[in-house]
N, C-alpha and C positions, 0 to 999 in steps of 0.2 A: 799823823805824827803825835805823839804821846808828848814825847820829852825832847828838850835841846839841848844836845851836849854844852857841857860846862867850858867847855872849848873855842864857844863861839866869841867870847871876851877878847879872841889872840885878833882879830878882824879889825885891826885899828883903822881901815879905811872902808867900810863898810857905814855907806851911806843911808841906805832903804834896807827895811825887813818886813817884808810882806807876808806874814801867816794869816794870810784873807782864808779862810774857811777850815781852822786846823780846828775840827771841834770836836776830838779828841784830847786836846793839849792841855792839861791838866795845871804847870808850873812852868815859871821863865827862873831859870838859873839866873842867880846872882851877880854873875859874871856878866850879863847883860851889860850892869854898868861902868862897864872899860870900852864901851862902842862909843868911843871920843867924838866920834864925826858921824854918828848915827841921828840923821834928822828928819824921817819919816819911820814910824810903826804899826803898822797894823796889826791888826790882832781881830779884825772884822770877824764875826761869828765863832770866835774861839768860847764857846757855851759854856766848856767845864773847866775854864780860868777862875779859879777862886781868889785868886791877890795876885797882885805888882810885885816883887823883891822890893825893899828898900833903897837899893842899891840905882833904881831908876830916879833918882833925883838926882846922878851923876851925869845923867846924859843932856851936858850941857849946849848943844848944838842940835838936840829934838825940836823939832818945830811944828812935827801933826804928829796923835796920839791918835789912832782912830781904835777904840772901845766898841763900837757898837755890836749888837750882842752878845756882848759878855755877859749874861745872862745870872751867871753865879758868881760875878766878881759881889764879892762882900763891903769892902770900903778899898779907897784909894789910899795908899803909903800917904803919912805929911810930906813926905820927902819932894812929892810931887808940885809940891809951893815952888823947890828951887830950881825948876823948869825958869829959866829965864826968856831962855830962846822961843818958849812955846804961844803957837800962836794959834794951834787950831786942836781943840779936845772933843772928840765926840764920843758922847756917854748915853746915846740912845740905845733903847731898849736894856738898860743896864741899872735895875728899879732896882736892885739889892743893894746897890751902891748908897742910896740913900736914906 
C-alpha cells in the first residue's frame, strides 16, 4: 500500500490502525487527524514514511505510536507534545529522527 485514502478521517470509531509492514507507504493523509478515538498506531516497518502530518497531534485518545522502523522518518511534527493520552512511543530503528 502506497497511499491511504483521505477518506479514512470519516472512521470516527476507529480504534486501532495497524499498517505493521506497509513499506511501501510513503505519507499519512492529513485527515488522519479526525480518528477521535484512535488509540493504537502502527506504522512498524513503514521504511519510506518521511513525516507525521501535523495534524497527528489531534489524536487525542492515541495511547501507543509504534515507529519502529521508520527508517526515513526525518523528525517528528511538535504537534506530537499534545499527545496527552500517549503512553507508549517507539522510535527504534528510526536514527533520522534524531
Amino acid at each position: 500500500m502506497e497511499k491511504i485514502p483521505s477518506s479514512i478521517g470519516q472512521l470516527n470509531a476507529l480504534q486501532e490502525l495497524d499498517l505493521n509492514g506497509c513499506s511501501k507507504l510513503k505519507e499519512l493523509p492529513s485527515s488522519i487527524g479526525q480518528l477521535n478515538a484512535l488509540q493504537e498506531l502502527d506504522l512498524n516497518g513503514c521504511s519510506k514514511l518521511k513525516e507525521l502530518p501535523s495534524s497527528i497531534g489531534q489524536l487525542n485518545a492515541l495511547q501507543e505510536l509504534n515507529l519502529y522502523g521508520c527508517s526515513n522518518l526525518k523528525e517528528l511534527p511538535s504537534s506530537i507534545g499534545q499527545l496527552n493520552a500517549l503512553q507508549e512511543l517507539d522510535l527504534s530503528e528510526c536514527s533520522r529522527c534524531f
